[in-house]
N, C-alpha and C positions, 0 to 999 in steps of 0.2 A: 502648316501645322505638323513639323515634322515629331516635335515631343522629343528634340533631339537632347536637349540641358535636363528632362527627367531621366531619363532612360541612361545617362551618361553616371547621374551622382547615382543611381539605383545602382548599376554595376562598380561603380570605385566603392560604396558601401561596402556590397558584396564579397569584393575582392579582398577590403581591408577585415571586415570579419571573418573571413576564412582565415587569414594571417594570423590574428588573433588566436582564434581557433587552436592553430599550431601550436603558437609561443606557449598556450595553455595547458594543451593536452600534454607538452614536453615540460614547463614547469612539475605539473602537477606527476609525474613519474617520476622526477626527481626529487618530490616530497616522498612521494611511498617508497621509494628505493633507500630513502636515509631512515624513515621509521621501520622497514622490516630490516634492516642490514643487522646479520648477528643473526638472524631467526631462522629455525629449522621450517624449511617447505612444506616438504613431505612426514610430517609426524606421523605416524601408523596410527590408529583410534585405539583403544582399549576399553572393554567394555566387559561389566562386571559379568561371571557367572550365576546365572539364576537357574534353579530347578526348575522342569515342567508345570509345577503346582504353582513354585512360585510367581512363574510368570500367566500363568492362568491367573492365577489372582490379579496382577498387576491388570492385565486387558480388561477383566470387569471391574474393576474400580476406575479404569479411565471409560469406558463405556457406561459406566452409573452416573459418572461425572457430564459427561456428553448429554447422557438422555435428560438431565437438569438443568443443565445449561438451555438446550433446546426446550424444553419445557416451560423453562423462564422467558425466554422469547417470544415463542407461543401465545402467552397472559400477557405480554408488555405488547402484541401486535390487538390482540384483542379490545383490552383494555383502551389503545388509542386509537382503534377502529370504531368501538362506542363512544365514545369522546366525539369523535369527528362526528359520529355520524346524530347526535344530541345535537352539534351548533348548527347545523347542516337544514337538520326538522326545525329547529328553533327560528333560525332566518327565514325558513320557507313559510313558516307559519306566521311571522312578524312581517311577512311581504302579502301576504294575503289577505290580512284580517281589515 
């Protein structure tokens, strides 16, 4: 019982998906090298100038935004924790009676 014919096609598998592997990873570089060809790498970012005030403002408005997002979560955990916790009593109660 040496398991010699499993052991044998398990490594030609092996052998031939790593090949694959290659052929792929080199296709697939030669796709991204013809849709970025032309295109600047390194662009520098530019980013608008805002005053101190203005960007105060900006942070609490995405922070008022945040605290309502999480707020809405919140009610959407709660809400399906009473839900749950109804069918929960419900079944306990319909196995007992």
């Amino acid at each position: 019982m040496s398991w010699g014919g499993f052991a044998q096609y398990a490594n030609q598998m092996m052998r031939a998906n790593r090949e694959q592997l290659k052929k792929r990873k080199s296709r697939n570089r030669e796709i991204l090298d013809e849709l970025h060809e032309g295109t600047v790498v390194n662009t520098p970012l530019e980013f608008k100038e805002v005053s101190a005030e203005e960007l105060y403002l900006i942070k609490e408005e995405i922070r008022e935004r945040a605290q309502k997002s999480q707020n809405r979560e919140m009610l959407l955990y709660a809400i399906f924790s009473i839900i749950v916790l109804v069918i929960v009593v419900r079944i306990m109660l319909a196995t007992f009676s």
